[in-house]
N, C-alpha and C positions, 0 to 999 in steps of 0.2 A: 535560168528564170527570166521572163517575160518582165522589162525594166521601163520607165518611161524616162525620158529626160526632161531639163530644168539649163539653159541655158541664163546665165543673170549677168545682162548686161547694158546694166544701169550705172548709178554713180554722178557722181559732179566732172568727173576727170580733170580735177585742180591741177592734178600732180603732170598735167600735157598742155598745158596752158602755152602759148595760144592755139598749138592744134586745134584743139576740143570746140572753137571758136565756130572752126568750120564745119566739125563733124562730129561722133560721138568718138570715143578713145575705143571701139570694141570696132569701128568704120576702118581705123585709118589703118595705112597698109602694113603688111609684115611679110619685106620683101615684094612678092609679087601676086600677093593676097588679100582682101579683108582679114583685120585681125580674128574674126567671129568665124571665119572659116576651118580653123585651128581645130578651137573646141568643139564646132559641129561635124567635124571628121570625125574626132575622138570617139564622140558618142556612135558616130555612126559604126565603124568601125568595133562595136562591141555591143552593136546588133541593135540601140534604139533604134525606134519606127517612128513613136509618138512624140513630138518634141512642144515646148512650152517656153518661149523668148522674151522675158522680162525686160524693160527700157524705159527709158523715160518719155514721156508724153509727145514732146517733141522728136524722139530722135525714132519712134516708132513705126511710123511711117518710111522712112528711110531702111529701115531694115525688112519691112515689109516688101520692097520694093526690088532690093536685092535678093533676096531667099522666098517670096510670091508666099504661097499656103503648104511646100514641100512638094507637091506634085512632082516637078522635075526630078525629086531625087527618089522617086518612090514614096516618101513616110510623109505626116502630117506634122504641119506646124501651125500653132496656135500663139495668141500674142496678146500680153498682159501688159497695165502699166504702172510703174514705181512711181507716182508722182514726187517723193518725195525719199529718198536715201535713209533707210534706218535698220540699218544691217543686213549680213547677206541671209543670216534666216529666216527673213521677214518674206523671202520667197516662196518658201515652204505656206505662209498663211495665204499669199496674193493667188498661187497656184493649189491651195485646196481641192477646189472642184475638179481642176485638173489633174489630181494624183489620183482622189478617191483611194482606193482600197488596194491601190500598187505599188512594189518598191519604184522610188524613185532615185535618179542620179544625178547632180546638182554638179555641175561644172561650172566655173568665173568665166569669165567672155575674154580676161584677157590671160588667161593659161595657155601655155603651149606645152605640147610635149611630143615626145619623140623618141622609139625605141624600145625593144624588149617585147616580151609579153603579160607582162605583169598586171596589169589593165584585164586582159581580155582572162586571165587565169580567175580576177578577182570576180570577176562579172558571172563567171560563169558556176564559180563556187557561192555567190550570196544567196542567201535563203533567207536570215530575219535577222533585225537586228541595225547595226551599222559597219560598214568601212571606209577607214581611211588610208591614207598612206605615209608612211615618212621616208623624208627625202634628206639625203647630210647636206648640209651647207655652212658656209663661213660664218655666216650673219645670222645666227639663229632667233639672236630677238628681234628679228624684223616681222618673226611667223609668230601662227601655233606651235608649241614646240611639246612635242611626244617623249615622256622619260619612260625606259624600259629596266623593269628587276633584270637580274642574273639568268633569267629561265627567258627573257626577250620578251616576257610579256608586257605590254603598256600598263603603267603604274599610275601615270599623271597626264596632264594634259596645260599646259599654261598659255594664254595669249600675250607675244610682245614680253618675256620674262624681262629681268634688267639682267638677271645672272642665269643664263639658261641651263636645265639640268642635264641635255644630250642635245646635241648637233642634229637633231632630226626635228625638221620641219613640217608640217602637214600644207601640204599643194593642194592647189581649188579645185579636187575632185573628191567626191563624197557619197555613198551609195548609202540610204535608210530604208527602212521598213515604211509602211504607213503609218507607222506610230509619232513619225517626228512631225506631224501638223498637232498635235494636242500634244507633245511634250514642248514645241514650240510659244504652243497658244500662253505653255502654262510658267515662260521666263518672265522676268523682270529684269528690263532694258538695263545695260550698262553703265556707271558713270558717263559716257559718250554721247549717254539715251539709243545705242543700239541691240537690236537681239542679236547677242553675238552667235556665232556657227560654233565657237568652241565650249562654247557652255550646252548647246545641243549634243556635244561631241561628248563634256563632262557627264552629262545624264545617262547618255547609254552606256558610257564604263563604270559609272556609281552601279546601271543594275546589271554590269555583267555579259552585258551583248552588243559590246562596242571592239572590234576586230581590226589590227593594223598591219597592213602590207608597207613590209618596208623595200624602196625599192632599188635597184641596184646599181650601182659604177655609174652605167653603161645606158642608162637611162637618162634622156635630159628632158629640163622643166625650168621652163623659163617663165618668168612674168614681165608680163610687154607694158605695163604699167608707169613707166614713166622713160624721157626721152631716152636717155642712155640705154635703161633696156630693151626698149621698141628698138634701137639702133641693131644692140649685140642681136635680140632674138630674127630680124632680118640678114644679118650675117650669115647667123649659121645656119638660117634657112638655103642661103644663095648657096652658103658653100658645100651644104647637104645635098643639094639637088643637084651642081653640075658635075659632081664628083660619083653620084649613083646615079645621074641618067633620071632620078623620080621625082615627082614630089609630093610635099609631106603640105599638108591639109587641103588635099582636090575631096570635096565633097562628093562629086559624080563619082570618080574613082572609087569611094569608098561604097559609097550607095551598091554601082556594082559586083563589087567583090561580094560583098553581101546579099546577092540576089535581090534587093530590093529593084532594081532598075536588070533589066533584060538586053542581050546587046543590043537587038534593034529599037526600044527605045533608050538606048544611050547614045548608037548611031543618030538619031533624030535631032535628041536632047544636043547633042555637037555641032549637027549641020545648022544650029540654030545662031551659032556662037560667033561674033565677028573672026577676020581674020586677024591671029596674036599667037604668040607662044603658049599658051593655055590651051587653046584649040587644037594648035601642031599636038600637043603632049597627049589628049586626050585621043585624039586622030590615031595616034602611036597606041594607045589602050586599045581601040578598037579592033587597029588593023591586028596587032596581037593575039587578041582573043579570038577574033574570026578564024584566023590563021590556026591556032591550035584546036580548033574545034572541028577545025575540016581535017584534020589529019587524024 
């Protein structure tokens, strides 16, 4: 099914201070990337075209600046502003008109992930409704935390538990219906004063059409969210990449795989590119692909 994406990446980024000073916490690097390059792989990578960049007033422009209107990469991007932080499904209202009458998929800007095919299984099975996913982790009341009956199916849903009921956390990827702009419209902000995502999440499992991919081992999902993480999830990027020859969030890359981009305008899109290790790697996609195409 034909998906739009919702990149949100806004926020105060308190928790990067003094980073954030210089730039927004979705800018700074992760390893040898924009952290925003992450998420906009992922989406691409599971077939969005149309994409929708939430940010703050300020930091707007900078983002526009690096990722242009999407052309380079094939798909379109569009650019909304959060003046002001009050939850992340406060997205779903800012982008309205931008969804209109399609499911959309709502990724955090500083989510990373890597592995599997679990993603592109989910994408390609949604039809109405909602999904999420649960991920195990040590620290469960850091999240949303997913409880599942005897039969695996999801029973509950709590944000930040003090005593969590399963080790399975829900990660800032989230695929709805068109429904969730008027189930949104129709919360009542938090003690926090925000529209939580997981109260969106409680609505669609109260009526039945809320769906949880839980996902596996062998699958990582990091949040770049604060200094030590932006550290670890730069580690394992570096050490992911020299060890398979790849890299994991080249937008161009993914664009191509996805026919969105052609080789010769991905040859173009390259020749365009200073000289750096990002260009070698891409250079190495093209000569690739050329190569087995002539054979």
């Amino acid at each position: 099914m034909y998906m739009k994406g919702i990149i949100l990446a806004g926020g105060a980024g308190s928790r990067l201070y003094p980073l954030t000073l210089v730039a927004s916490k979705q800018l700074q690097p992760v390893y040898d990337k924009p952290m925003v390059y992450y998420p906009l792989t992922t989406l691409l990578e599971n077939g969005v075209r149309e994409f929708c960049l939430i940010s703050t007033p300020q930091d707007l422009p900078r983002f526009r600046q690096l990722l242009g209107d999407g052309t380079s990469l094939g798909v379109t991007i569009e650019y909304r502003e959060q003046p002001k932080p009050a939850g992340i499904a406060q997205a779903f209202l800012i982008a309205e008109t931008f969804i209109g009458g399609d499911p959309v998929a709502l990724i955090l800007g500083d989510n990373l992930f890597y592995g599997g095919d679990s993603f592109l299984q989910a994408f390609k099975d949604f039809r109405t409704g909602a999904t999420i996913f649960g991920y195990q982790v040590d620290d469960a009341e850091r999240y949303g935390v997913v409880e599942f009956d005897a039969a695996g199916k999801a029973v509950s849903i709590e944000e930040k538990p003090i005593s969590p009921r399963s080790n399975y956390a829900v990660p800032g990827l989230y695929l709805y219906d068109d429904q969730v702009v008027a189930i949104t419209r129709a919360l009542e902000p938090s003690p926090r004063g925000e529209l939580e995502i997981t109260d969106v999440n409680k609505e669609y499992l109260r009526r039945g059409a809320l769906r949880v991919w839980r996902l596996s081992r062998g699958f990582a999902w990091l949040d770049a969210g604060t200094s030590s993480s932006l550290h670890d999830a730069s580690a394992y990027v570096q050490t992911i990449e020299k060890r398979q020859g790849i890299k994991i969030g080249c937008p161009e890359e993914a664009a191509f795989r996805q026919g969105f981009l052609d080789l010769e305008r991905l040859r173009l899109t390259v020749s365009r590119l200073p000289s750096c290790e990002y260009r070698a790697y891409l250079e190495k996609v093209v000569k690739e692909s050329g190569a087995s195409r002539a054979t």
